[in-house]
PDB file of N, CA, C and O in Angstrom:
ATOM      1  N   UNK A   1      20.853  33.734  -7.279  1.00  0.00           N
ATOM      2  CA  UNK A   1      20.476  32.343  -7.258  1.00  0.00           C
ATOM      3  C   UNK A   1      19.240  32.179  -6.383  1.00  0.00           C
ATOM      4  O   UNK A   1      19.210  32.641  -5.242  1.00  0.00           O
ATOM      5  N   UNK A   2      17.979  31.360  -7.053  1.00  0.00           N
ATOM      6  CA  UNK A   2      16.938  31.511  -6.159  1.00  0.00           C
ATOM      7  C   UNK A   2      16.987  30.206  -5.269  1.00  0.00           C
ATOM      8  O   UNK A   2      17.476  29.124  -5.595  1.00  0.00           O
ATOM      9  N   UNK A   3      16.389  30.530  -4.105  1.00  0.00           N
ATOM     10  CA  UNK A   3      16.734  29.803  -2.549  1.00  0.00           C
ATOM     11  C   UNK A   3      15.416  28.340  -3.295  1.00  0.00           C
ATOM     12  O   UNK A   3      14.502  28.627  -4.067  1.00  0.00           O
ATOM     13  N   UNK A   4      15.607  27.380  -2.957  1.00  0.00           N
ATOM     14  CA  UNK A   4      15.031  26.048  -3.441  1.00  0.00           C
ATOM     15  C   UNK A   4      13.639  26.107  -2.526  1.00  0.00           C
ATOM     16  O   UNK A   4      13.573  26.561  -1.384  1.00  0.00           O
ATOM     17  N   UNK A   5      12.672  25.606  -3.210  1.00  0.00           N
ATOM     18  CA  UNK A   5      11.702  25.843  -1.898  1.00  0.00           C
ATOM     19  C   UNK A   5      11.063  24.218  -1.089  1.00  0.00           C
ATOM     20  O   UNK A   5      11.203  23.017  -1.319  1.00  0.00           O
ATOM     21  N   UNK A   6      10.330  25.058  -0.070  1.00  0.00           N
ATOM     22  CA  UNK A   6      10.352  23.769   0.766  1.00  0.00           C
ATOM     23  C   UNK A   6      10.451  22.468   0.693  1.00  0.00           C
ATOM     24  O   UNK A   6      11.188  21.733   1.350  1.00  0.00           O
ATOM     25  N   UNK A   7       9.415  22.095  -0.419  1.00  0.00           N
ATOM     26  CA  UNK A   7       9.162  20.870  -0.975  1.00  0.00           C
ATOM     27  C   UNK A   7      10.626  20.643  -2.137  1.00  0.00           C
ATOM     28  O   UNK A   7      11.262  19.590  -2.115  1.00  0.00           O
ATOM     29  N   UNK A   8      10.894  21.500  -2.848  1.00  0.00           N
ATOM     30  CA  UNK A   8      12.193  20.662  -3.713  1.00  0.00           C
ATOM     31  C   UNK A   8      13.211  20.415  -2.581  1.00  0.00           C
ATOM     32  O   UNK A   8      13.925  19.416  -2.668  1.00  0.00           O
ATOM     33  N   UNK A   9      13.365  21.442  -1.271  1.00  0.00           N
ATOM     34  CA  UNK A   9      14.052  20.855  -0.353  1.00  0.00           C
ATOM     35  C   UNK A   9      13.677  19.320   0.382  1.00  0.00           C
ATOM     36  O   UNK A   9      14.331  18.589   1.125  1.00  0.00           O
ATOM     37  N   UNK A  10      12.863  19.261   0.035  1.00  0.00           N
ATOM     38  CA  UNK A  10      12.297  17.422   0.828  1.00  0.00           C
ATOM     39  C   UNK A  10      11.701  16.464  -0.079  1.00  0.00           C
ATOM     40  O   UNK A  10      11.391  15.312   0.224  1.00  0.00           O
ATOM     41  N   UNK A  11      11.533  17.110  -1.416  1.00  0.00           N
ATOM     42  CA  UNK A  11      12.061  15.762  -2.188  1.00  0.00           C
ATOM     43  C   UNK A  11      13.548  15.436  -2.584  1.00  0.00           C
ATOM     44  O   UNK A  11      13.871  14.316  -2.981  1.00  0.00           O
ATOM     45  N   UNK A  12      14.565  16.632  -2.433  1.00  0.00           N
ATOM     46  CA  UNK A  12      16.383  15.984  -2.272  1.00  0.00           C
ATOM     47  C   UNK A  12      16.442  15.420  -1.036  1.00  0.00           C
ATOM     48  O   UNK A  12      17.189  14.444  -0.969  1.00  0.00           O
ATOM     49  N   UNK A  13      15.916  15.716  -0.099  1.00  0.00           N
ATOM     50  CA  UNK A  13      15.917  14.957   1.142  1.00  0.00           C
ATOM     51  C   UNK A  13      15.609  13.448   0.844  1.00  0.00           C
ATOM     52  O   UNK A  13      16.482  12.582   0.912  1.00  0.00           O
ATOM     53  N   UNK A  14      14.364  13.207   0.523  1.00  0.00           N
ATOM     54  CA  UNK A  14      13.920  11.693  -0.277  1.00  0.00           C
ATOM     55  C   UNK A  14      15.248  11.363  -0.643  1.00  0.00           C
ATOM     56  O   UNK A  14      15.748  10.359  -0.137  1.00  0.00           O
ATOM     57  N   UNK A  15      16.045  12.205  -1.625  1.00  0.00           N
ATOM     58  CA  UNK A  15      16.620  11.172  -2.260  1.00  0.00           C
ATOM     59  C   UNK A  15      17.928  10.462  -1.429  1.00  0.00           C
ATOM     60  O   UNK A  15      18.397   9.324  -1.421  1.00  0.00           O
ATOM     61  N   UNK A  16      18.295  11.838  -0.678  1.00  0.00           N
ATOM     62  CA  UNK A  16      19.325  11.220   0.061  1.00  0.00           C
ATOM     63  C   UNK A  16      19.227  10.263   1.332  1.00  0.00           C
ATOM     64  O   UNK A  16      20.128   9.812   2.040  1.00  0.00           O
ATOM     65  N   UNK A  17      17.664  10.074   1.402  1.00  0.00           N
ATOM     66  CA  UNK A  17      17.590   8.943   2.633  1.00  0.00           C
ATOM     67  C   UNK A  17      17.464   7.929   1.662  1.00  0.00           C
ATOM     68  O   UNK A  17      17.679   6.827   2.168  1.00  0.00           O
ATOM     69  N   UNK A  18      17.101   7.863   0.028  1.00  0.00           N
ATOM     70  CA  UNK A  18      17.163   6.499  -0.121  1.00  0.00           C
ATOM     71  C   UNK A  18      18.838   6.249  -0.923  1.00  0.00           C
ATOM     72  O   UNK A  18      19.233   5.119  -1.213  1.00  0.00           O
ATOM     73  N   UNK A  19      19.323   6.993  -1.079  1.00  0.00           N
ATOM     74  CA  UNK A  19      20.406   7.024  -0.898  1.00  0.00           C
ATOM     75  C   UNK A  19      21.292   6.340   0.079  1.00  0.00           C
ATOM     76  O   UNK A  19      22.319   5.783  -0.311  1.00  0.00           O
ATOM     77  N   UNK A  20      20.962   6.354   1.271  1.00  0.00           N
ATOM     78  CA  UNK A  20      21.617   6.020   2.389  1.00  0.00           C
ATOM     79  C   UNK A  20      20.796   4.818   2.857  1.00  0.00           C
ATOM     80  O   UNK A  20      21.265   4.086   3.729  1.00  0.00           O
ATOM     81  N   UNK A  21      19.614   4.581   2.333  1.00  0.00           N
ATOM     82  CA  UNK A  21      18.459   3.402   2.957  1.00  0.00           C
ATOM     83  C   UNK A  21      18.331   3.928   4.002  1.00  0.00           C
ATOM     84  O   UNK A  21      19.114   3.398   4.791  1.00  0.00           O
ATOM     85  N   UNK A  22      17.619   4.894   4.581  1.00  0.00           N
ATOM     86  CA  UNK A  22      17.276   5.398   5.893  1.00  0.00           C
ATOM     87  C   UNK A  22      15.896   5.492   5.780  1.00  0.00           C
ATOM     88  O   UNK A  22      15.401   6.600   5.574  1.00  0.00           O
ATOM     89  N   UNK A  23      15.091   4.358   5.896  1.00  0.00           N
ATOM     90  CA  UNK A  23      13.500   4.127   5.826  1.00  0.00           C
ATOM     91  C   UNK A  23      12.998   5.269   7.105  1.00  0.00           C
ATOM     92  O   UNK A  23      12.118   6.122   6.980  1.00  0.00           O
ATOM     93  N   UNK A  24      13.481   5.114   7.818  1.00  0.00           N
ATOM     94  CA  UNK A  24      12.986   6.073   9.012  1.00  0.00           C
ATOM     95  C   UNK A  24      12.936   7.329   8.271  1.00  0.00           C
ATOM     96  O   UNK A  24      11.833   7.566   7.780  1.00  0.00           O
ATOM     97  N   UNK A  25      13.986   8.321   8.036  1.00  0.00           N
ATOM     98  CA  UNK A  25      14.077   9.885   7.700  1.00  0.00           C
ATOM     99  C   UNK A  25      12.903   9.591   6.316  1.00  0.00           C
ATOM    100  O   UNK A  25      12.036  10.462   6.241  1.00  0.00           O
ATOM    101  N   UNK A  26      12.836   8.692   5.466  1.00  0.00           N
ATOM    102  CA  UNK A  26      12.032   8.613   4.498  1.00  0.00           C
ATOM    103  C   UNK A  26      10.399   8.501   5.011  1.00  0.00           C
ATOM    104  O   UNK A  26       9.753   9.052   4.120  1.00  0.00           O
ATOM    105  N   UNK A  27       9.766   8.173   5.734  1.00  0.00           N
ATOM    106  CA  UNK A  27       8.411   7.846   6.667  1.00  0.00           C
ATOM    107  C   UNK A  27       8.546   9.231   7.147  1.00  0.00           C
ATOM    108  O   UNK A  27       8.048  10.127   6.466  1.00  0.00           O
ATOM    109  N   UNK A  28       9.210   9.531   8.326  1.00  0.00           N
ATOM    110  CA  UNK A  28       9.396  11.037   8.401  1.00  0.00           C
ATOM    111  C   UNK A  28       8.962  12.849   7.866  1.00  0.00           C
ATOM    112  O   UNK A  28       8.450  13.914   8.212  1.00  0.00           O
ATOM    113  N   UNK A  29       9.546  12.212   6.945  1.00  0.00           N
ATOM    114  CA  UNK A  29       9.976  13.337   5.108  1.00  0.00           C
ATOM    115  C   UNK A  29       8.597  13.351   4.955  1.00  0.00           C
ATOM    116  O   UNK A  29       7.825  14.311   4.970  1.00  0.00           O
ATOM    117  N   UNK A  30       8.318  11.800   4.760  1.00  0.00           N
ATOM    118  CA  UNK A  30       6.522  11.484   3.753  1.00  0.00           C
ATOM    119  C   UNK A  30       5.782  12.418   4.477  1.00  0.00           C
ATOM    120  O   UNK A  30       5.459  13.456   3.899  1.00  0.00           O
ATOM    121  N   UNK A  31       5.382  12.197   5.893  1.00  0.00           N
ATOM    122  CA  UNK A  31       4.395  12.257   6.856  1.00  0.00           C
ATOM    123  C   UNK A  31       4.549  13.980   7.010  1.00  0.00           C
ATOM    124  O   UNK A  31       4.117  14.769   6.170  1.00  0.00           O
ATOM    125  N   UNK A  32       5.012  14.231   7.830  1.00  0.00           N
ATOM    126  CA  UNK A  32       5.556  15.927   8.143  1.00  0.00           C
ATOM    127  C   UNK A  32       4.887  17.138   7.252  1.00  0.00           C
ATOM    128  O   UNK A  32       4.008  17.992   7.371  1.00  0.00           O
ATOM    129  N   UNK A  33       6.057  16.584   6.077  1.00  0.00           N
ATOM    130  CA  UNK A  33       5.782  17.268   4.591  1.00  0.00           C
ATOM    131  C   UNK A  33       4.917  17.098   3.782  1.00  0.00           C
ATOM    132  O   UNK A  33       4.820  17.820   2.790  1.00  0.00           O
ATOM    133  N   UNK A  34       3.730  15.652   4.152  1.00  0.00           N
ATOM    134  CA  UNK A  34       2.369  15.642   3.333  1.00  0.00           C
ATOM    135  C   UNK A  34       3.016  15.247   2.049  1.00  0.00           C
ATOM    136  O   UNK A  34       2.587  15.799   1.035  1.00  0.00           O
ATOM    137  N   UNK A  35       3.751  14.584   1.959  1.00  0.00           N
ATOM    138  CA  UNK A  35       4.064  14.312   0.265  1.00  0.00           C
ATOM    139  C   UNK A  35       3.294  13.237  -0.125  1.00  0.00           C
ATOM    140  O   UNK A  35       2.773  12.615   0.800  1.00  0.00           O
ATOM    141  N   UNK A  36       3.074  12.835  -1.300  1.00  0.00           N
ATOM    142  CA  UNK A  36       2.318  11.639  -1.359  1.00  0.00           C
ATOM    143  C   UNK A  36       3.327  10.406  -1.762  1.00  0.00           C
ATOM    144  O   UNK A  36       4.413  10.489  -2.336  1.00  0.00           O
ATOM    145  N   UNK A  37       2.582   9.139  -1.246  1.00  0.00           N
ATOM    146  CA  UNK A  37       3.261   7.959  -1.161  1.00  0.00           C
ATOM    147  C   UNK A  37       4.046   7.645  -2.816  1.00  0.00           C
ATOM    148  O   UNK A  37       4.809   6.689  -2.960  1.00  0.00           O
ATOM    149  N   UNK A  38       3.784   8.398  -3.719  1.00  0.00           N
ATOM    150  CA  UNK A  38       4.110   7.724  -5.343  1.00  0.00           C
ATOM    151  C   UNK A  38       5.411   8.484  -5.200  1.00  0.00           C
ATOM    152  O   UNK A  38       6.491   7.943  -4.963  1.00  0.00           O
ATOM    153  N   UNK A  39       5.138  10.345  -5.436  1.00  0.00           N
ATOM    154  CA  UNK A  39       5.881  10.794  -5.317  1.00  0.00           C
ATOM    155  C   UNK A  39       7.251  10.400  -4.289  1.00  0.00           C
ATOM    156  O   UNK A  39       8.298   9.935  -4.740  1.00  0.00           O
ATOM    157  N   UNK A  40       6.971  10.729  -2.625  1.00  0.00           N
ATOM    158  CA  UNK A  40       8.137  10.152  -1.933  1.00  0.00           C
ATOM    159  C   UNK A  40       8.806   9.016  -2.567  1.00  0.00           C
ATOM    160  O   UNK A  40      10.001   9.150  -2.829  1.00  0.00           O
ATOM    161  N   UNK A  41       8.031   7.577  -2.940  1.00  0.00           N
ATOM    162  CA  UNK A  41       8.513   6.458  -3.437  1.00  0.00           C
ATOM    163  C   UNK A  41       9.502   6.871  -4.456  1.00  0.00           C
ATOM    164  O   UNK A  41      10.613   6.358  -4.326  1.00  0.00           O
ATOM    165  N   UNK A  42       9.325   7.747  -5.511  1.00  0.00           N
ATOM    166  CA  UNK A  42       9.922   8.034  -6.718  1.00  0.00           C
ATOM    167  C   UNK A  42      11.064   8.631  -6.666  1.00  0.00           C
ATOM    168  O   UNK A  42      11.952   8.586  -7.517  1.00  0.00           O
ATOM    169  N   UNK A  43      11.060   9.433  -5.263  1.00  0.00           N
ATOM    170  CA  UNK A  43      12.629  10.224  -5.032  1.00  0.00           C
ATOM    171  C   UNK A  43      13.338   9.211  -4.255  1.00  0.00           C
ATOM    172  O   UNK A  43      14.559   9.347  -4.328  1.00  0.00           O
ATOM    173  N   UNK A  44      13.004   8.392  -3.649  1.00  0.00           N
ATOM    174  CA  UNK A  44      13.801   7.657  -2.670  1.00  0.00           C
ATOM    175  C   UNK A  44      14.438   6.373  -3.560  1.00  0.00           C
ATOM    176  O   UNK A  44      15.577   5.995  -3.287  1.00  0.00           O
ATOM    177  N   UNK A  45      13.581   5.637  -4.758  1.00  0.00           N
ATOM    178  CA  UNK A  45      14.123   4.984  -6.068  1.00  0.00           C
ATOM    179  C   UNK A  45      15.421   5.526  -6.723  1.00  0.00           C
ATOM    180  O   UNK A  45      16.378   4.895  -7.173  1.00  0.00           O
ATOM    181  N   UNK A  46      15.172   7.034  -6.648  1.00  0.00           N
ATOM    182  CA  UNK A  46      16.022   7.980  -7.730  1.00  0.00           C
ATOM    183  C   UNK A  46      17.761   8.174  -6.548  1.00  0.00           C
ATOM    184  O   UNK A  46      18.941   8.198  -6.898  1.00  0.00           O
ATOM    185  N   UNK A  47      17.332   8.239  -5.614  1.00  0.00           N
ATOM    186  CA  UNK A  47      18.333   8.341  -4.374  1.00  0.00           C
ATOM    187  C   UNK A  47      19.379   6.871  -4.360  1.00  0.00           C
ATOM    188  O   UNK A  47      20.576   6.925  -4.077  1.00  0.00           O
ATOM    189  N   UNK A  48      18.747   5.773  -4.674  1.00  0.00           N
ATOM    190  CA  UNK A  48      19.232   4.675  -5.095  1.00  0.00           C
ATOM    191  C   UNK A  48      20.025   4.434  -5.796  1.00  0.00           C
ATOM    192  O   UNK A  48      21.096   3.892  -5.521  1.00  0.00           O
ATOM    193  N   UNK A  49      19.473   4.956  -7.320  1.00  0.00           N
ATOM    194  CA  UNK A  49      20.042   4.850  -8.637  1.00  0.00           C
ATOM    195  C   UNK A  49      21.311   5.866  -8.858  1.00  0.00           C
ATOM    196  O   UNK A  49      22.378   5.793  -9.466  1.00  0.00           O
ATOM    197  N   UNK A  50      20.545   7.006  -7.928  1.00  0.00           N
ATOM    198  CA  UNK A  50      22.152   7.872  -8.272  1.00  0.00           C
ATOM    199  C   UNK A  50      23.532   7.043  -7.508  1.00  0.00           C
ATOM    200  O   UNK A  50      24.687   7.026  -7.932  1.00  0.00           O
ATOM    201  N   UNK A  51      22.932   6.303  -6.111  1.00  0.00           N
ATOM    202  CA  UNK A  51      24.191   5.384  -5.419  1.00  0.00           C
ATOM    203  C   UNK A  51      25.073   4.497  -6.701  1.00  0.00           C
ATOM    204  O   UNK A  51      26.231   4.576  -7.111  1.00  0.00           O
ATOM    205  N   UNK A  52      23.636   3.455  -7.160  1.00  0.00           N
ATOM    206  CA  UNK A  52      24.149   2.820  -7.976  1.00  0.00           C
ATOM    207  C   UNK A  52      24.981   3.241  -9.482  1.00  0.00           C
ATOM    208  O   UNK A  52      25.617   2.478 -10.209  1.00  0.00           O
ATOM    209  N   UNK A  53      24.792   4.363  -9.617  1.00  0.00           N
ATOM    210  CA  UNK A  53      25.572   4.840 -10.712  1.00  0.00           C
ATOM    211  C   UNK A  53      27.041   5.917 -10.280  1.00  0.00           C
ATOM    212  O   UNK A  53      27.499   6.802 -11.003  1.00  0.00           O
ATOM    213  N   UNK A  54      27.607   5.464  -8.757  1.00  0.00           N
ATOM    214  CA  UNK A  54      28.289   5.675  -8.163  1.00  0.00           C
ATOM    215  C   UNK A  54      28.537   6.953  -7.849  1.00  0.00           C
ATOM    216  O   UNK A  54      29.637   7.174  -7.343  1.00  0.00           O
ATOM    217  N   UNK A  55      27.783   7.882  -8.020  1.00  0.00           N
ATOM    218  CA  UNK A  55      27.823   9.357  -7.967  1.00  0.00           C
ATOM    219  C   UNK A  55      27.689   9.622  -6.714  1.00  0.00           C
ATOM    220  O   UNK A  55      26.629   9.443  -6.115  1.00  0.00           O
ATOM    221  N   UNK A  56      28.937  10.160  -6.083  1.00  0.00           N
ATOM    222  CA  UNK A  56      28.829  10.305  -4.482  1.00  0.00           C
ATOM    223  C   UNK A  56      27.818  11.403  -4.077  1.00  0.00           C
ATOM    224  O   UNK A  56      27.346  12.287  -4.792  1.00  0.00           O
ATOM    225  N   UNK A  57      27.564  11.118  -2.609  1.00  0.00           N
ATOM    226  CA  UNK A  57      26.486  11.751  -2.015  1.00  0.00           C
ATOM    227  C   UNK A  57      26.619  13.335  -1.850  1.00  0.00           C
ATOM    228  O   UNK A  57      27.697  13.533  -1.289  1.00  0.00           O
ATOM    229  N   UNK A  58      26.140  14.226  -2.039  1.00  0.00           N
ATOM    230  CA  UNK A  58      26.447  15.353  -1.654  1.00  0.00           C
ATOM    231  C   UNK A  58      25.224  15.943  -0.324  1.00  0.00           C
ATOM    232  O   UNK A  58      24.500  16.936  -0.387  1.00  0.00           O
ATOM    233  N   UNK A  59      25.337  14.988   0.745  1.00  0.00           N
ATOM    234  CA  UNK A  59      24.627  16.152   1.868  1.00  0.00           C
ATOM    235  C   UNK A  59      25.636  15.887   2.950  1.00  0.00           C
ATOM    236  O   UNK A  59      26.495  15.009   2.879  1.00  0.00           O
ATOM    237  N   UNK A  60      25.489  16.604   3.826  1.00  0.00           N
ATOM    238  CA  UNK A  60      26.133  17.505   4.812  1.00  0.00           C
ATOM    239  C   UNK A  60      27.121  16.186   5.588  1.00  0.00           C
ATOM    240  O   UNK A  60      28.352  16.184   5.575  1.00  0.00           O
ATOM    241  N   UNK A  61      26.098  14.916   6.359  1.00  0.00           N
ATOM    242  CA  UNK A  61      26.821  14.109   6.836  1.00  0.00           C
ATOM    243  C   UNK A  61      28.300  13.662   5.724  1.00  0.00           C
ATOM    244  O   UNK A  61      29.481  13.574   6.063  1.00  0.00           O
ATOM    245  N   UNK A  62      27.768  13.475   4.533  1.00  0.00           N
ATOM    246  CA  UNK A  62      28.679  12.595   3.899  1.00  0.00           C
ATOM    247  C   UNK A  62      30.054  13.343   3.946  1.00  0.00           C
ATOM    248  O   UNK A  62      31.145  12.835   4.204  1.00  0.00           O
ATOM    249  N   UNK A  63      29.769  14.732   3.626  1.00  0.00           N
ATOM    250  CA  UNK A  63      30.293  15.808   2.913  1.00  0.00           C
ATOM    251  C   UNK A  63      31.613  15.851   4.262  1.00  0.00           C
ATOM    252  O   UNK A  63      32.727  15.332   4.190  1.00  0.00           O
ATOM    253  N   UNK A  64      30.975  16.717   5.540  1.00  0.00           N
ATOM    254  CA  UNK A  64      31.610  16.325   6.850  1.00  0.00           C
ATOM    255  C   UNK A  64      32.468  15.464   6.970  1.00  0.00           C
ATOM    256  O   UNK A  64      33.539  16.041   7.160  1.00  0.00           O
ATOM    257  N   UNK A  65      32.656  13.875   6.962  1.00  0.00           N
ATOM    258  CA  UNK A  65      33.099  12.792   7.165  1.00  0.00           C
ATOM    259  C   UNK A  65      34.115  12.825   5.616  1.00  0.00           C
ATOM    260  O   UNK A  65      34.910  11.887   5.678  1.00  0.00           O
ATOM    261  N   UNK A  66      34.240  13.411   4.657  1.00  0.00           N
ATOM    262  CA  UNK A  66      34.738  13.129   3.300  1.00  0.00           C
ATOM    263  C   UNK A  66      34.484  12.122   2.644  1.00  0.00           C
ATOM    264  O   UNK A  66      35.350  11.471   2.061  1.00  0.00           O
ATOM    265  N   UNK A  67      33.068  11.809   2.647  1.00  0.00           N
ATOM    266  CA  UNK A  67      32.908  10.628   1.582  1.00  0.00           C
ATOM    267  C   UNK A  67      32.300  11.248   0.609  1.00  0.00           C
ATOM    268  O   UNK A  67      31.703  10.569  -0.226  1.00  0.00           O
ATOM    269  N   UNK A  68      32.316  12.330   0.532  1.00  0.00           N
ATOM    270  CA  UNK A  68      31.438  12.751  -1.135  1.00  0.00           C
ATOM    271  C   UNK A  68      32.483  13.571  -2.019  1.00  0.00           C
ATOM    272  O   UNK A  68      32.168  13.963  -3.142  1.00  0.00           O
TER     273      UNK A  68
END
């Protein structure tokens, strides 16, 4: 199985801060990682939609606590 690389690792990141509405880790993510403002925007939309289509979260906090 090949290891995900940096950037697909921090656009799932995107999604799970907009997932969670965490504008901070999302500004963060953008800045750090040089992503551009469309792109970031587009994963953090998509982080949303997966909420709204009730599909629980799968990162570490949620996972920890048993909400995913």
């Amino acid at each position: 199985m090949k290891k995900p690389s940096k950037r697909e690792q921090t656009l799932y990141a995107l999604r799970v801060a907009g997932y969670h509405l965490d504008s901070e880790a999302f500004l963060r993510l953008r800045i750090d990682n040089r992503v551009s403002y469309e792109v970031a925007l587009e994963n953090w939309y998509r982080g949303q939609d997966i909420k709204k289509a009730g599909i629980p979260c799968g990162c570490f906090q949620c996972k920890a606590t048993k909400q995913a």
